[in-house]
C-alpha positions as a Python dict, from the first residue, in 0.01 Angstrom:
ca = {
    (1, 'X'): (0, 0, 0),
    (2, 'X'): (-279, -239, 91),
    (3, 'X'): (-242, -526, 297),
    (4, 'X'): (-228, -821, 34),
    (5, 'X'): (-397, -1044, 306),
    (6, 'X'): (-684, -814, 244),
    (7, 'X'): (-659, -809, -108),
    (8, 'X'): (-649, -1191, -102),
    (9, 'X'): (-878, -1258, 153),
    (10, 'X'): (-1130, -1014, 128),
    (11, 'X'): (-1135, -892, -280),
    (12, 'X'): (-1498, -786, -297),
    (13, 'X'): (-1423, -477, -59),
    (14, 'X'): (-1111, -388, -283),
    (15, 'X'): (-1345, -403, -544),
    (16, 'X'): (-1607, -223, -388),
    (17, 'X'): (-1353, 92, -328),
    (18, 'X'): (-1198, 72, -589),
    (19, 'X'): (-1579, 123, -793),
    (20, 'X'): (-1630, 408, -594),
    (21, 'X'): (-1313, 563, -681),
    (22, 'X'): (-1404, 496, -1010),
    (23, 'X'): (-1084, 323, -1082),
    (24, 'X'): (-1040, 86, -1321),
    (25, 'X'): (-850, -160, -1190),
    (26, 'X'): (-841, -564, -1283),
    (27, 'X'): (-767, -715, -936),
    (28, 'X'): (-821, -1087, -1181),
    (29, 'X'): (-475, -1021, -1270),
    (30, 'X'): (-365, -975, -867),
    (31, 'X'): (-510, -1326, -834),
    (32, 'X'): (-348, -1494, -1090),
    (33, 'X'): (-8, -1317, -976),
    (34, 'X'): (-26, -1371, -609),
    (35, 'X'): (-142, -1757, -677),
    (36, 'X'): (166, -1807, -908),
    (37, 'X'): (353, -1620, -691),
    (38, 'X'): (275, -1857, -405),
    (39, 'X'): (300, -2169, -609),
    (40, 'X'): (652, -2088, -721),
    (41, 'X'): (802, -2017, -375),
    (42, 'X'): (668, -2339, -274),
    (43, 'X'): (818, -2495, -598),
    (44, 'X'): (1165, -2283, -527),
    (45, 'X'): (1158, -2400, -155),
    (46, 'X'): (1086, -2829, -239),
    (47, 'X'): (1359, -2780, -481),
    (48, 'X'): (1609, -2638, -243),
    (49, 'X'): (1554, -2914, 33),
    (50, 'X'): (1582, -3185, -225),
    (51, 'X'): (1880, -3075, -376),
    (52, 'X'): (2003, -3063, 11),
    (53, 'X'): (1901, -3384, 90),
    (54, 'X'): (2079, -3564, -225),
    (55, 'X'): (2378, -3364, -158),
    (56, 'X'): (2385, -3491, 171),
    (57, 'X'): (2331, -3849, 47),
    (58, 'X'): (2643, -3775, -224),
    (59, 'X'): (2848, -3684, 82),
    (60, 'X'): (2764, -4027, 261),
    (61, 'X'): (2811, -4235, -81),
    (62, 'X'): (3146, -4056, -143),
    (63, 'X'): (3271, -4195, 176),
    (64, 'X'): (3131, -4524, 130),
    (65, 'X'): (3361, -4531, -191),
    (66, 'X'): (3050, -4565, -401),
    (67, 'X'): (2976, -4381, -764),
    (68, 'X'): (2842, -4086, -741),
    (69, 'X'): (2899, -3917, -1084),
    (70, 'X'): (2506, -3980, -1186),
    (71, 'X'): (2375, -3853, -837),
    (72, 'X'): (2597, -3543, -926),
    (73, 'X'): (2454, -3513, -1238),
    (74, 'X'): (2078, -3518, -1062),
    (75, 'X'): (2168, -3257, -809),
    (76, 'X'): (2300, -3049, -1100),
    (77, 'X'): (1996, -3059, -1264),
    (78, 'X'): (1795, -2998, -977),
    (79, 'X'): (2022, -2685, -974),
    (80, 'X'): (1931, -2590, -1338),
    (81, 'X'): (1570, -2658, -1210),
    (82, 'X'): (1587, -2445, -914),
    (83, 'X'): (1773, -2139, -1121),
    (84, 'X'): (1491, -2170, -1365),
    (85, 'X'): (1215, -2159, -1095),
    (86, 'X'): (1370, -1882, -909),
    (87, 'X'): (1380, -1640, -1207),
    (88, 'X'): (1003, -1678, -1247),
    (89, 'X'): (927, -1626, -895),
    (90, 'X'): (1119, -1317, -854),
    (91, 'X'): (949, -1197, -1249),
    (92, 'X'): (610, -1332, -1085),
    (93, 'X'): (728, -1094, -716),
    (94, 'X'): (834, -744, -927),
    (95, 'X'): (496, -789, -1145),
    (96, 'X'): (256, -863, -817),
    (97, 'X'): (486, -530, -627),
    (98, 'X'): (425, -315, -955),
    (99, 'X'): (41, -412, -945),
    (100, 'X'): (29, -351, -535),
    (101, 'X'): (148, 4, -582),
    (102, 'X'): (-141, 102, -813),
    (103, 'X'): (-410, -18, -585),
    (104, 'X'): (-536, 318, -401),
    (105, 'X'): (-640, 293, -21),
    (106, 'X'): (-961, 148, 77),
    (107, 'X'): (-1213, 456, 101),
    (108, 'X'): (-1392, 443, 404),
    (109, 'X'): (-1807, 410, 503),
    (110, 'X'): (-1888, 775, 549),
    (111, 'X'): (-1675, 898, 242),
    (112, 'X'): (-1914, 1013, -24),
    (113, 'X'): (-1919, 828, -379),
    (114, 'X'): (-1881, 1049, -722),
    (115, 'X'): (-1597, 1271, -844),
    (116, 'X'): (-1492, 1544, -859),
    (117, 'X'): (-1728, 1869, -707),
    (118, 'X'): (-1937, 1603, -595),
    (119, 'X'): (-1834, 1643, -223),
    (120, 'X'): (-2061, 1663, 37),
    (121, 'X'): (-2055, 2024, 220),
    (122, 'X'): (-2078, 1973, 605),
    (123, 'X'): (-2101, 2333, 691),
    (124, 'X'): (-2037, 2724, 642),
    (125, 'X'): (-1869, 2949, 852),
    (126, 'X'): (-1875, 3354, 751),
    (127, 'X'): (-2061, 3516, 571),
    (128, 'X'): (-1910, 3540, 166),
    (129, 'X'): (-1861, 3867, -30),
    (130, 'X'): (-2127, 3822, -278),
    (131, 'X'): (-2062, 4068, -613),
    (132, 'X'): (-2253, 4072, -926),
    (133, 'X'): (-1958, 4017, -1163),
    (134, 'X'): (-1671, 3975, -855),
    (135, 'X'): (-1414, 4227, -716),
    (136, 'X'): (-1115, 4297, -761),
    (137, 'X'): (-907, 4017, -732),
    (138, 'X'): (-557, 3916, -559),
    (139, 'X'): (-366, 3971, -895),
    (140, 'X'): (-484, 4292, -979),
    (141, 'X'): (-478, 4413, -606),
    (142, 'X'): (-110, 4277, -620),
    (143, 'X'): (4, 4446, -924),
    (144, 'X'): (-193, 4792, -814),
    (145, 'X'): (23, 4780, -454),
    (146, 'X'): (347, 4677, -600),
    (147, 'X'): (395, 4358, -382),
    (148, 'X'): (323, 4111, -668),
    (149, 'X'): (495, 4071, -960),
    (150, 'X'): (414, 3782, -1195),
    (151, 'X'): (612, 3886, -1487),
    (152, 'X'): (878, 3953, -1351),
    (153, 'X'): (832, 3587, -1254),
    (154, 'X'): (779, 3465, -1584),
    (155, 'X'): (1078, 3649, -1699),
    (156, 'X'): (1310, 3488, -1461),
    (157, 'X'): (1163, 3148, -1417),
    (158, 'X'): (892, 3120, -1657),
    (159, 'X'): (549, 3119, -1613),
    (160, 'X'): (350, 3080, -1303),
    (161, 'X'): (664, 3208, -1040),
    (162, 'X'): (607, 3527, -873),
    (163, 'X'): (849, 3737, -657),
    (164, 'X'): (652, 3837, -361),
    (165, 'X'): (747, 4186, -227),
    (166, 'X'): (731, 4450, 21),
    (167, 'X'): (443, 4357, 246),
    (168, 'X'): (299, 4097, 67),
    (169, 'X'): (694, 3908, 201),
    (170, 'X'): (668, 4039, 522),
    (171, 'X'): (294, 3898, 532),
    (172, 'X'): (393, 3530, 414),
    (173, 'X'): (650, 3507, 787),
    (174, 'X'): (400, 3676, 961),
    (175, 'X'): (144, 3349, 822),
    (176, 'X'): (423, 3106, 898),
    (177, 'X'): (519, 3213, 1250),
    (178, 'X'): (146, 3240, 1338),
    (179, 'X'): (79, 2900, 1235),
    (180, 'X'): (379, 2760, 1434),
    (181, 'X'): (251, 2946, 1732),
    (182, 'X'): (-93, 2774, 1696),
    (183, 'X'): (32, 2419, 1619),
    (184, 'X'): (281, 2441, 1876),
    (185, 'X'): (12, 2493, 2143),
    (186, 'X'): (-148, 2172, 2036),
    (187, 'X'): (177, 1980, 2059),
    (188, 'X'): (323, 1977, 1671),
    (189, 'X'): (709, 2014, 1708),
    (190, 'X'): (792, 2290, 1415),
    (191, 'X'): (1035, 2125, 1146),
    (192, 'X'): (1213, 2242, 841),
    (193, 'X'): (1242, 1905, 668),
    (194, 'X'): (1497, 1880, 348),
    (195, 'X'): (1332, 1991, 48),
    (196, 'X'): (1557, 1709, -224),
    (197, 'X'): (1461, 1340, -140),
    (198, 'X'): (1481, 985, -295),
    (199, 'X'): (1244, 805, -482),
    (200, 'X'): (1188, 583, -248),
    (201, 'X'): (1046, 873, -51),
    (202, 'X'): (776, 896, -310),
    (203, 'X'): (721, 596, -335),
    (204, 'X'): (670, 542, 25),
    (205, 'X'): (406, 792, 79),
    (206, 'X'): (207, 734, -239),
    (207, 'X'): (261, 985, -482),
    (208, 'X'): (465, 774, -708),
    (209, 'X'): (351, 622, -948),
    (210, 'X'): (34, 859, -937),
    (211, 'X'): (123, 1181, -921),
    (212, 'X'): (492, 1081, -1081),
    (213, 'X'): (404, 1321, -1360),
    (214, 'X'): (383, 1658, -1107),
    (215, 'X'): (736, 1604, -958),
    (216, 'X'): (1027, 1801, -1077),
    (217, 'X'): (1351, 1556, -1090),
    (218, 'X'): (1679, 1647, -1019),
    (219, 'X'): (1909, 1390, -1191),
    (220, 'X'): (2206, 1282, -1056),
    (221, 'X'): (2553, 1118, -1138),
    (222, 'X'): (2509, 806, -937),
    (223, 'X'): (2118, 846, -814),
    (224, 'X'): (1824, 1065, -878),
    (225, 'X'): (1675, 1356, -588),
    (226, 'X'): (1309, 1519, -649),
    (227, 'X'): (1132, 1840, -505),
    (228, 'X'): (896, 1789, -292),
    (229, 'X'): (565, 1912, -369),
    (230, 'X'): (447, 1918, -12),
    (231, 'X'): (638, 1826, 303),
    (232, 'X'): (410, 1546, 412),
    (233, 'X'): (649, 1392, 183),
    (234, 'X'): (947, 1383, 421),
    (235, 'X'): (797, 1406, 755),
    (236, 'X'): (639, 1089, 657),
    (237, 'X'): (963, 943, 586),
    (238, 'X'): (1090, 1078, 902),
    (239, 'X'): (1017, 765, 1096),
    (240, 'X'): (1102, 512, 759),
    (241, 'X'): (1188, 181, 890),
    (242, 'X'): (1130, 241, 1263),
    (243, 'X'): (986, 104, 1535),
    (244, 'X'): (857, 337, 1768),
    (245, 'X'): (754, 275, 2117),
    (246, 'X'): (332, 326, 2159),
    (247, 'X'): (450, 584, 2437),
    (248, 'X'): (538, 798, 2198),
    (249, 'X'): (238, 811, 1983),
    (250, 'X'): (98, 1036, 1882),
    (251, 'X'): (360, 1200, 1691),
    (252, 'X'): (269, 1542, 1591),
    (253, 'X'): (481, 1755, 1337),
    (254, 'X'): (481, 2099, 1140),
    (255, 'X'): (642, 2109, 874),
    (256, 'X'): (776, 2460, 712),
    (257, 'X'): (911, 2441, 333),
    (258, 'X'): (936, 2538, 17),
    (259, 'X'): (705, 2309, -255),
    (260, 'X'): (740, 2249, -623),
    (261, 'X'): (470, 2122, -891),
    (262, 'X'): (471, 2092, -1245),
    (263, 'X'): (125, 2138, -1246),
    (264, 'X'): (103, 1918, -1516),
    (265, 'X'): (-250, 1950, -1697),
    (266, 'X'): (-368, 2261, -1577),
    (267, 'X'): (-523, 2530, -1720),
    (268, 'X'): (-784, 2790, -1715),
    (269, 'X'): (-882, 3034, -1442),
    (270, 'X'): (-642, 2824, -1174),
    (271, 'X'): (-332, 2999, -1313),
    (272, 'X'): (-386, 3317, -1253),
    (273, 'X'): (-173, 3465, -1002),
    (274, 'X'): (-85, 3296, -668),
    (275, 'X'): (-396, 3017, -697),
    (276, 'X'): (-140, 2737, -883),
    (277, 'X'): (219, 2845, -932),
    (278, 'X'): (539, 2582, -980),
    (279, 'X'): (712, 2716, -635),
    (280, 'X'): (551, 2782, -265),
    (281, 'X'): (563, 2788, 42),
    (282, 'X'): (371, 2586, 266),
    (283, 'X'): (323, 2448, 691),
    (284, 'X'): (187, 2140, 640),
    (285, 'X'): (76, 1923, 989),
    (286, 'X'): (175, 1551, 978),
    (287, 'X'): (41, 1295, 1278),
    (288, 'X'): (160, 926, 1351),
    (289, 'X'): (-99, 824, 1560),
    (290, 'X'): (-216, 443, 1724),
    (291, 'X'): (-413, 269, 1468),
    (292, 'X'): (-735, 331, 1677),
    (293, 'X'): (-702, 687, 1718),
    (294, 'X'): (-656, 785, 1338),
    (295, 'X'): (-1022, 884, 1317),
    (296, 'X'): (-1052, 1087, 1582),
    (297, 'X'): (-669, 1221, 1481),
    (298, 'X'): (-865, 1297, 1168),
    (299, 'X'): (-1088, 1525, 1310),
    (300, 'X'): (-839, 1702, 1532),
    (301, 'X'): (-642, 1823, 1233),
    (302, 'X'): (-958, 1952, 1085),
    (303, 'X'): (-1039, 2193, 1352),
    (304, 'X'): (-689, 2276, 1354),
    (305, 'X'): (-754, 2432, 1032),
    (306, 'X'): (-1043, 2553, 1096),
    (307, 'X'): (-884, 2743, 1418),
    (308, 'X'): (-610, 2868, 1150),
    (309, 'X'): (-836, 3021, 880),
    (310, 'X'): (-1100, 3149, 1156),
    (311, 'X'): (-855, 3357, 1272),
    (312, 'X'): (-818, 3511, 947),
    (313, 'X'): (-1145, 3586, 943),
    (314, 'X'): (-1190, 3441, 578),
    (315, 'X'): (-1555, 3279, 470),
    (316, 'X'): (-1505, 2902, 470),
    (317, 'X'): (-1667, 2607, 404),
    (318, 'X'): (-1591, 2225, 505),
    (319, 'X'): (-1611, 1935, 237),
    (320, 'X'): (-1634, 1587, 306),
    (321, 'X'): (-1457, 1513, -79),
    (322, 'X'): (-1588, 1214, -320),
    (323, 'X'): (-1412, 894, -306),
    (324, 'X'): (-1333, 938, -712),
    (325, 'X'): (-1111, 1229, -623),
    (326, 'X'): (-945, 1140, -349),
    (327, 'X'): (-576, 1076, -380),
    (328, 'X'): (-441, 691, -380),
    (329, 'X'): (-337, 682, -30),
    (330, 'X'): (-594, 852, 117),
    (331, 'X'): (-874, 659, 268),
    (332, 'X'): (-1073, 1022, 373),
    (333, 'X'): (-1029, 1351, 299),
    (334, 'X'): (-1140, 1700, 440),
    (335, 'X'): (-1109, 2044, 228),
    (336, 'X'): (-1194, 2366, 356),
    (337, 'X'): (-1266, 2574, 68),
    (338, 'X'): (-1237, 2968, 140),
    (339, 'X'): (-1500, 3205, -51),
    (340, 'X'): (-1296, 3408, -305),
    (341, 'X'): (-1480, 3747, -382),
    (342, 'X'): (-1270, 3827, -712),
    (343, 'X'): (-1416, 3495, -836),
    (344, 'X'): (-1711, 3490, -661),
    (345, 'X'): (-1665, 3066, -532),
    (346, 'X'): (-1516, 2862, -326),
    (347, 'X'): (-1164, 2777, -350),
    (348, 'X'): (-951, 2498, -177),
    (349, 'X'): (-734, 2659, 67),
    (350, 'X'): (-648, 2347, 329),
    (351, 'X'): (-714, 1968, 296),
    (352, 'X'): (-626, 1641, 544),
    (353, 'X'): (-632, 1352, 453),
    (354, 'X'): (-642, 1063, 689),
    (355, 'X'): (-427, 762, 504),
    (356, 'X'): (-465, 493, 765),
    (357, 'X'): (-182, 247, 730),
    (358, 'X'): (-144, 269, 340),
    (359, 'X'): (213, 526, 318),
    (360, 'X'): (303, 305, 664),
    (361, 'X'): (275, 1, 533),
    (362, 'X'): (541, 119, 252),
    (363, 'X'): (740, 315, 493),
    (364, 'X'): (774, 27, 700),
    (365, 'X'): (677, 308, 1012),
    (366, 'X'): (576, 56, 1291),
    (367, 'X'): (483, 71, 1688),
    (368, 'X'): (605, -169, 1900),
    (369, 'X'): (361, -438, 2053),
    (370, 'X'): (388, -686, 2338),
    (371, 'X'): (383, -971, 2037),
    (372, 'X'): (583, -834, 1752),
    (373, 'X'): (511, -492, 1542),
    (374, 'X'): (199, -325, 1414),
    (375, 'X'): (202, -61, 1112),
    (376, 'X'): (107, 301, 1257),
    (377, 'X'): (-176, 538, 1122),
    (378, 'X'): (-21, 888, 920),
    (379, 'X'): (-230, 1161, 883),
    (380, 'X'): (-141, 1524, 715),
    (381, 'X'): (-316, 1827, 691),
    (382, 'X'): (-254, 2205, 563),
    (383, 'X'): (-132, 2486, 810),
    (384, 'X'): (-126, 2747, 542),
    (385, 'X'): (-83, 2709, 183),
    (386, 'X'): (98, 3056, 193),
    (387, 'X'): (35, 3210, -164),
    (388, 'X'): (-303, 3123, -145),
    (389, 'X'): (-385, 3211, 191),
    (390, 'X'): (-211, 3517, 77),
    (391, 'X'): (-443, 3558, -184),
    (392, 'X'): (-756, 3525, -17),
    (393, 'X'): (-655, 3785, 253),
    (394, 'X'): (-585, 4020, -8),
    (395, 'X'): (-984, 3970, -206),
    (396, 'X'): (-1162, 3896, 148),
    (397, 'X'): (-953, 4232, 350),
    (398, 'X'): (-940, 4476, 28),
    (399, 'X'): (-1033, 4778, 105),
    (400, 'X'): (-1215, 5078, -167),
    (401, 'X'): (-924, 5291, -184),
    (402, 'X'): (-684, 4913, -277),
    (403, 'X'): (-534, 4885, 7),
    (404, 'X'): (-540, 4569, 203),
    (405, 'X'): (-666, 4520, 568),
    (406, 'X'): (-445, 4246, 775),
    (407, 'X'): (-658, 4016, 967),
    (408, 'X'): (-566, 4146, 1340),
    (409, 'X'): (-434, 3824, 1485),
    (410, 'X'): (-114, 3895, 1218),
    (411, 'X'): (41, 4222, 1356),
    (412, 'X'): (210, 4094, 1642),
    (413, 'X'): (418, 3868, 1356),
    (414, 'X'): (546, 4122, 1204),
    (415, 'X'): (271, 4222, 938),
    (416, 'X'): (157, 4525, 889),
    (417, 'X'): (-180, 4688, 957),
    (418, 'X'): (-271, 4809, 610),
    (419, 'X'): (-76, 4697, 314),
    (420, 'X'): (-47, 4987, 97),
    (421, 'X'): (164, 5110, -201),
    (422, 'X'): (508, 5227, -53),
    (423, 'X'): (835, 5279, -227),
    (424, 'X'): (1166, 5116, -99),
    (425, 'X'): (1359, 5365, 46),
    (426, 'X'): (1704, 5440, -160),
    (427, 'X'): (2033, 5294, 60),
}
């Protein structure tokens, strides 16, 4: 959420953002809000003193042994008056918060404008597969080595869940314990946050009411849990309404879990095998960081990522992303996009985001100040997206004979060498 000082003080930069987002937002109506808004708390607050004052005066006049039956019937009224005035302020308050949480981040200088694929490509590392008509792809290779099985999925779950077997499993802890390994070097403390939290969760970090329509909901008897579709959603609310000490910052954590989408809307290509299933699993980096140092923060996660997929030895390429498909509380956003040979693109594999104070501000996540309190910086950033890091190992590593090559850097995790079509031996 944006500072409504801002807002108020400074509209034509909202505007300016929010142009650039292409977002079509009436910040009139903010105006017209927040000025009634105002108007009737100063209304509400005249009220209350003057029905105090002539209370006090019937107090005095009682004593005195004068009437006071019509000055009771004025401070009654003022009552009535006061009732009246406080139901339109707090109507005036929930329609001002309901517009608030709509207004996306401000996107910052260096962010470029357009939509979506309309990114601006800061450089290439490796050197891509390049097919006439593609390879083989993850699926197929999958299917071939016995270590995916899609319908099987659907037939359990429906479509778009997988059961990942064999190597392919042993290949996912191998990613996660890698990744742990790496992050903890650079000071991320591993956690396996819950996977079930409260709306106000959601709301808190931004994705409701934008992405309200990816979320699977769990209701409740007496209140309602969702699945997280990333855990940036409750590392961020790891700190809700604290104030930490500046000593501590930055804050650096690694999250391991489990994620859930709808997936709402799409279609196409995407679906096929692991690229954009309902269920994964995911370490996801998360930074609360001094206001000044979110930038630079920023940057840090990047070439964590870039550390991460190097490793791998996958074809990448880094993309500053347009402000009109950024996400509402992100201000600027990194994706590396990993070269696919089975499709013969690029393909998101990681993004970070740096939010700024936006999912703070609604968190009410604060560092302690000589003077009072000042809302903290979040940042979050992809680790490994596992089924699709799984994926592009499988189309970048495949071998002619089918089999699968691990990157190196995984076999002292526990992955094997060569993934290859084996049979479970019988207990």
């Amino acid at each position: 959420m944006l500072d409504i000082k801002l807002i108020r003080d400074t509209p034509e930069v909202v505007e300016e953002s929010l142009r650039r987002r292409g977002a079509s937002i009436d910040l009139s109506q903010f105006t017209t809000l927040d000025e009634t808004r105002r108007r009737l708390n100063t209304e509400a607050d005249d009220l209350r003193a003057e029905r105090n004052s002539a209370s006090k005066e019937i107090g005095a006049a009682a004593k005195r042994g004068d009437d006071v039956e019509a000055a009771k019937a004025a401070v009654r009224e003022l009552g009535d008056r006061l009732a009246a005035t406080e139901e339109a302020l707090k109507t005036a308050s929930e329609q001002l918060d309901a517009l608030l949480v709509t207004i996306p981040n401000i996107v910052q200088d260096d962010v470029p404008t357009g939509g979506e694929d309309e990114g601006t490509e800061l450089r290439r590392v490796g050197e891509p597969l390049i097919v006439e008509g593609g390879t083989t792809d993850h699926l197929d290779l999958g299917i071939a080595l016995d270590v995916i099985d899609m319908e099987r999925g659907a037939r359990t779950s429906g479509s778009r869940f997988a059961y990942l077997k064999g190597d392919a499993a042993r290949l996912q802890y191998a990613l996660t314990q890698f990744a742990l390994d790496v992050l903890g070097g650079h000071g991320f403390v591993p956690v396996v946050p819950p996977v079930l939290v409260r709306e106000e969760s959601l709301w808190g970090t931004g994705f409701f009411p934008a992405d309200e329509a990816q979320v699977y909901r769990i209701p409740e008897e007496n209140h309602d849990l969702f699945l997280v579709g990333t855990s940036e959603v409750p590392l961020a609310a790891l700190h809700m309404d604290e104030i930490l000490d500046a000593d501590e910052l930055p804050l650096r954590y690694a999250g391991v879990s489990s994620c859930f989408r709808r997936e709402a809307g799409a279609a196409g290509k995407d679906t096929r095998g692991l690229i954009r299933v309902h269920q994964f699993d995911k370490v996801e980096m998360f930074s609360f960081v001094e206001p000044g140092e979110s930038t630079a923060e920023h940057d840090f996660i990047l070439a964590r990522e870039e550390e991460l997929i190097a490793a791998l030895e996958l074809p990448y390429r880094v993309v500053n992303i347009a402000a009109g498909d950024l996400g509402a509380p992100a201000a600027k956003k990194y994706d590396i996009e990993v070269w696919f040979p089975g499709q013969q693109r690029y393909r998101e594999l990681t993004s970070c985001s740096n939010t700024l104070d936006y999912q703070a501000r609604r968190l009410k996540a604060r560092v302690r100040r000589e003077k009072g309190t000042e809302f903290v910086h979040t940042l979050n950033g992809t680790a490994f997206a596992i089924g699709r890091t799984i994926a592009a190992i499988f189309e970048n590593h495949q071998n002619e004979d089918g089999t699968i090559a691990v990157p190196e850097v995984l076999h002292g995790y526990g992955a094997p060498k060569v993934i290859r079509k084996t049979r479970a031996p019988r207990a």
